[in-house]
C-alpha positions in Angstrom: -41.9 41.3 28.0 -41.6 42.1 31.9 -44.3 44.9 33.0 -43.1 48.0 32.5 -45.4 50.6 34.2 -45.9 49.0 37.4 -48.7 50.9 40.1 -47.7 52.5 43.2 -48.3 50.7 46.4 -49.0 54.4 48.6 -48.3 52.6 51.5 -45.0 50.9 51.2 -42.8 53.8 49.6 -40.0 51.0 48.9 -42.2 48.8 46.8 -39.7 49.6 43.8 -37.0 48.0 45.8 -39.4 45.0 47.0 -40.0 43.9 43.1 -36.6 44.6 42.5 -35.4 41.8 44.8 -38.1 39.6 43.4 -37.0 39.9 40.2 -33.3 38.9 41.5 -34.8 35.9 43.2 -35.9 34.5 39.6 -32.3 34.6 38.3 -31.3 32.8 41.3 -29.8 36.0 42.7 -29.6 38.5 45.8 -29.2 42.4 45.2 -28.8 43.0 49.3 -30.7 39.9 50.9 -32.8 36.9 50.1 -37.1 38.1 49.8 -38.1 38.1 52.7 -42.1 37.7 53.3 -43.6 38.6 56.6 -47.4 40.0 57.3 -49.1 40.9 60.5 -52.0 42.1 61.6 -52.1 46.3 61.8 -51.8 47.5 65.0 -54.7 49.4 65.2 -56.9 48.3 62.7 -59.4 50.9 62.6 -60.6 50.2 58.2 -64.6 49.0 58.2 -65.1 45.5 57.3 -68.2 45.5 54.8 -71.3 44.0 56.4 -72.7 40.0 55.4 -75.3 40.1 53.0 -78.3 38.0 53.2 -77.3 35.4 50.7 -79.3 32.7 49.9 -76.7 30.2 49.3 -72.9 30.0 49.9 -72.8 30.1 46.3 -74.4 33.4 46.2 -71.7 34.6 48.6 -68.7 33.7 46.4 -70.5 35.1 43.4 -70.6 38.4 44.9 -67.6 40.8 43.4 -68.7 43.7 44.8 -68.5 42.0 48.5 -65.2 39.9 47.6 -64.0 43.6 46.7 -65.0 45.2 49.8 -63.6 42.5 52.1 -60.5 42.4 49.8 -59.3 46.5 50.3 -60.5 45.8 54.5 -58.4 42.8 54.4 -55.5 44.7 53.5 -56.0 48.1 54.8 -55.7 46.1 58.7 -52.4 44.5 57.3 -48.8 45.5 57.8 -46.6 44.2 55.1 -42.7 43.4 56.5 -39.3 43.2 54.6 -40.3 42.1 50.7 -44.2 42.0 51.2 -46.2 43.5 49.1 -50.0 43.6 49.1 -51.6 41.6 46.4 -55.6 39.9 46.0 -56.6 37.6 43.1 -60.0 36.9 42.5 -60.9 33.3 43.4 -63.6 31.0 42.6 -61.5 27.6 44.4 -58.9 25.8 42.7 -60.7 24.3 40.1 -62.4 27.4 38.3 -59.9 26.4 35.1 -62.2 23.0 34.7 -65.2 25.0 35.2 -64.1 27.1 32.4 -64.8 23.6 30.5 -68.5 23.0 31.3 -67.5 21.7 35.0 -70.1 22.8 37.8 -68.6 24.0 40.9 -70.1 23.0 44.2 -69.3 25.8 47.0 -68.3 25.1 50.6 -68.0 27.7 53.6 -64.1 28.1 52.7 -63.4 26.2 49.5 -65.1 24.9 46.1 -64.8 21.7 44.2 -66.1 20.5 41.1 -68.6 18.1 39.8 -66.9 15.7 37.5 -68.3 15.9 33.7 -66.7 13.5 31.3 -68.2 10.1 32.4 -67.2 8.9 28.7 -64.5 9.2 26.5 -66.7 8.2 23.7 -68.6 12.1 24.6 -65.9 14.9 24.6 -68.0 17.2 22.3 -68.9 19.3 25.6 -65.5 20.1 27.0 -65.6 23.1 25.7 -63.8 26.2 27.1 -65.9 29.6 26.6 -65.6 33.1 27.0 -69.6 32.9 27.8 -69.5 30.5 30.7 -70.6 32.0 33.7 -67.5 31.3 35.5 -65.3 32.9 33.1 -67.7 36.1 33.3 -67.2 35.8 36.9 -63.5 35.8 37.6 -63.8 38.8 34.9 -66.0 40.8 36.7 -64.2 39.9 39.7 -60.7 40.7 38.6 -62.5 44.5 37.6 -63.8 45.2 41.1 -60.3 43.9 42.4 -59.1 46.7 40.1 -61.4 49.5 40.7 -61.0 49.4 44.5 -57.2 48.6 44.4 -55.5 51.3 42.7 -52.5 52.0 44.8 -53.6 49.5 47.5 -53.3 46.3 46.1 -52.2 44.5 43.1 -54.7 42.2 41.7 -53.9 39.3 40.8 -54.3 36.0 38.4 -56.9 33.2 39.8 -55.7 30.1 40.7 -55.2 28.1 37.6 -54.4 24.3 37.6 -54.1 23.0 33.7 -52.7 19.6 32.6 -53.7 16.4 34.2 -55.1 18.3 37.2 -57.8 19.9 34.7 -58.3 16.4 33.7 -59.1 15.2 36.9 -61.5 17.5 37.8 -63.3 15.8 34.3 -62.9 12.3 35.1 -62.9 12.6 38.8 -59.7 10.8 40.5 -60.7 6.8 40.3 -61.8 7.5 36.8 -58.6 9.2 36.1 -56.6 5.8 37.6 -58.2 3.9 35.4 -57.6 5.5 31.9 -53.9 5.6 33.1 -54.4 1.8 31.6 -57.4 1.9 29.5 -57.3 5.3 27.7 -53.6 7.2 27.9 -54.1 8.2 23.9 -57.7 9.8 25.0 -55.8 11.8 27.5 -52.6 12.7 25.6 -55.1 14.2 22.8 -57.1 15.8 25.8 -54.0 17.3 27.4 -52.7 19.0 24.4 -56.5 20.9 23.9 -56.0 21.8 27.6 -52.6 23.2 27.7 -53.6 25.7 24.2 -56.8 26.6 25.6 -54.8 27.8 29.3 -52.1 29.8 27.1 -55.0 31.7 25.5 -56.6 31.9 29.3 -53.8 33.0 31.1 -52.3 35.4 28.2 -55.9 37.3 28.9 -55.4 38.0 32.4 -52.0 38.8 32.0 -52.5 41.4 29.0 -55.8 42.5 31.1 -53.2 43.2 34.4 -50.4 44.5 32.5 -52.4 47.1 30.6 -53.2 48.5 34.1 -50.2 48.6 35.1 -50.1 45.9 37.5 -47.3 44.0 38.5 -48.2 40.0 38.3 -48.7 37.9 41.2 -51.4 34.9 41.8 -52.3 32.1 45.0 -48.6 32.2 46.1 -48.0 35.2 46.6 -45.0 36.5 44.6 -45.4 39.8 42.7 -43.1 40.3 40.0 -43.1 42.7 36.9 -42.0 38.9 35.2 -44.8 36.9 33.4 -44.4 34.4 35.6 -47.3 31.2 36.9 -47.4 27.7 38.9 -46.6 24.9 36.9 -48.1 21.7 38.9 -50.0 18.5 38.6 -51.0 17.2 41.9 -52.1 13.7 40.2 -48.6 13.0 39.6 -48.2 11.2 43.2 -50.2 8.1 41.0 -48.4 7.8 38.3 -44.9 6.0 37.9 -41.8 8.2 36.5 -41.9 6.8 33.2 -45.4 7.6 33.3 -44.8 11.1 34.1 -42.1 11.5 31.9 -44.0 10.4 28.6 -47.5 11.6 29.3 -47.2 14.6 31.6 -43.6 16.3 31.6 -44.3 17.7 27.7 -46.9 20.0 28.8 -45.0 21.0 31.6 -41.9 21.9 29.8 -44.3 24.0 27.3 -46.0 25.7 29.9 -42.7 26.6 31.3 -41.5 27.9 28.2 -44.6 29.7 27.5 -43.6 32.2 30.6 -40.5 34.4 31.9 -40.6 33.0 34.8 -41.7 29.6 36.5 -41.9 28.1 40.1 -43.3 24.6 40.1 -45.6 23.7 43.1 -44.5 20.2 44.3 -47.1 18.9 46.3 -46.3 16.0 48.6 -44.2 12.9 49.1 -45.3 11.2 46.4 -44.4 13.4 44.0 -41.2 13.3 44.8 -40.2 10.8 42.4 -40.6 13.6 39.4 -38.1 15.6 41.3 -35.1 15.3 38.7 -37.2 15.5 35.8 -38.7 18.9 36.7 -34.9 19.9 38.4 -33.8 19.8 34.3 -36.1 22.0 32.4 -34.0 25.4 31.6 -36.7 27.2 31.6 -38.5 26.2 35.0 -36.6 28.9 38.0 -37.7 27.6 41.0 -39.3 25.0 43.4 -42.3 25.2 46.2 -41.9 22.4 47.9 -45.2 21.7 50.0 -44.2 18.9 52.7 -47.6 17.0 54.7 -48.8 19.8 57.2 -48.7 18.5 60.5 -46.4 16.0 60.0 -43.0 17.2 59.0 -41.4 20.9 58.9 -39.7 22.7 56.9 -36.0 22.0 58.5 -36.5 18.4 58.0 -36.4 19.0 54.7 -32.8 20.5 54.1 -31.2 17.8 51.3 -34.1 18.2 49.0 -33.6 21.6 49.3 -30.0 21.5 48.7 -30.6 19.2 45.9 -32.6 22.0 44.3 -29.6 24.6 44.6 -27.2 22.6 43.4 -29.4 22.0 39.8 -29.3 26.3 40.0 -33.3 26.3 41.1 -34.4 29.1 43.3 -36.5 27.9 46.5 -39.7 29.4 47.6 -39.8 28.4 51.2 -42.2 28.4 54.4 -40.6 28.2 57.5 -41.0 28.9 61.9 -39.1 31.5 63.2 -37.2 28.9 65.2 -35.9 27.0 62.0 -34.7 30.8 60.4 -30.8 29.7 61.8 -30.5 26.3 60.1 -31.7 27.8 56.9 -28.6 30.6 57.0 -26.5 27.7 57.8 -27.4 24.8 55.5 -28.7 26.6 52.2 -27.3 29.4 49.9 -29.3 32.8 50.1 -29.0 33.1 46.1 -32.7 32.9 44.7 -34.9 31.8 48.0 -37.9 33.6 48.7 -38.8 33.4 52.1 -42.0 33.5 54.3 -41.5 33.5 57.8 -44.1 32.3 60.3 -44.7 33.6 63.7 -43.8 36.9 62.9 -46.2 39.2 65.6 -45.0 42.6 65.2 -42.8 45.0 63.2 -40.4 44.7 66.0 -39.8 40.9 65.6 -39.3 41.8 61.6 -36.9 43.9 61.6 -35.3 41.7 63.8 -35.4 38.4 61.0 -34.7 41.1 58.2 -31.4 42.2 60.3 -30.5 38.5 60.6 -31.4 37.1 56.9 -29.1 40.4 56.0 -25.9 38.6 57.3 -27.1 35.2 55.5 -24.1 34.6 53.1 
């Protein structure tokens, strides 16, 4: 069931009507105007940033909920949230935490994390094991309660950045490994996938019965908030695989993960993944596509057919676009079900400018 005591933003006294277009956007409908995403910097941000800590490792650092907390409500609090935005913070430990829920250790860089591979056998599985006593677990718990306790009727907080399926796999085998037992051991990973895929219902289902008891609406890495029960399908590995591959071994889980939800957007992520397209584009219960394109080579407008493909098979579209590529949006695509983030948005000014433009988008 959608979330049906949602918080207050105090801030933004039309936050009703900003979920409410959201919701629209999952049924591949407008109520006035396509969401519209657009943030800038506050124009006099006077809130305190909390002071560095003398850590003694960059692990330390990301460990620290009470200073992810701090720099969370500061982070938002010198942010003006345009048209649909609302302001929302999830608790994040890099995108492989979910592994690390399985015994994986996590090595911690200035801006990201990434795990130590620990299934060098297939013959040894006993150890991937998910628990509610591993430390990162207890972690994103304790950091999804500060997010909480200094949020109310800031921010919503969010779900971490969860990446089940093959991609969980990966972060076990590590990625030549994982190549190789696309040959030598597909049964191994079948049997692991299904283990993987129950064990992220349970996970997920925890954080969303956690958020939805305090009355927050969901939203996770991409930055949609919804009173829908809503995640990310994806599998990144799937640029190595062949279609048949991906049909028989990988598209299964996908379709249950879907169906597990209200809502779905997949997350798409490259050129080589593009072969899957017309597999994912026919699962009834999967809304929406984020195509992700190779930054710094191509834009978004060079990508108008895909995303015309993807409307006519009724999926929504969450797209990232320049402020000079707004124009051939209105005129190539439908406005039913996109969600839009615009880029090189400086001030309130220029937004209500794109909002008064998107309005005419029919």
């Amino acid at each position: 069931m959608p979330v049906q005591t949602v918080m207050p933003i105090e801030r933004i006294p039309d936050w009703e009507q900003r979920l409410a277009r959201v919701d629209a956007f999952w049924a591949n409908e407008i109520l006035d105007r396509p969401v519209v995403l657009m943030r800038v910097g506050a124009p006099n941000p006077a809130y305190p940033w909390p002071t560095p800590k003398a850590w003694g490792s960059l692990r330390e650092r990301w460990m620290d909920a009470e200073y992810v907390a701090e720099c969370a409500l500061a982070s938002v609090m010198n942010t003006e949230y345009l048209g649909d935005a609302l302001p929302g913070v999830i608790p994040n430990l890099g995108p492989e935490v979910f592994s690390a829920f399985f015994g994986c250790e996590l090595e911690f860089g200035e801006g990201t994390t990434w795990s130590i591979p620990n299934l060098l056998d297939w013959a040894d599985t006993g150890h991937i094991r998910f628990s509610e006593d591993n430390v990162y677990w207890r972690k994103i718990m304790e950091m999804t309660d500060a997010l909480l306790a200094v949020g109310q009727g800031v921010f919503y907080t969010g779900i971490t950045d969860l990446h089940p399926g093959a991609d969980a796999i990966v972060a076990f085998r590590d990625p030549l490994n994982m190549n190789l037992d696309m040959i030598d051991a597909v049964d191994e990973v079948r049997t692991m996938l299904e283990m993987v895929t129950d064990t992220y219902f349970h996970v997920y289902d925890t954080y969303y019965d956690k958020l939805a008891a305090a009355g927050q609406a969901i939203t996770s890495w991409p930055g949609i908030i919804t009173r829908k029960k809503w995640y990310v399908p994806s599998n990144d590995f799937s640029c190595m695989v062949s279609k048949a591959m991906f049909d028989d071994l990988f598209l299964p889980g996908i379709i249950r993960e879907c169906n597990h939800m209200e809502a779905n957007i997949y997350h798409l992520d490259g050129p080589g993944a593009l072969q899957h397209l017309d597999s994912l584009l026919a699962i009834p219960s999967l809304n929406a596509i984020q195509w992700v394109y190779t930054a710094g080579v191509s834009r978004a407008s060079e990508w108008i057919p895909l995303y015309q493909k993807c409307q006519a098979a009724g999926k929504g579209l969450q797209l990232t676009l320049d402020l000079d590529e707004l124009d051939l949006f209105i005129d190539s695509l439908k406005p039913n079900g996109v969600f839009l983030t615009v880029n090189g948005v400086t001030d309130r000014a220029m937004g209500e400018a794109v909002l008064k433009r998107v309005a005419q988008w029919r």
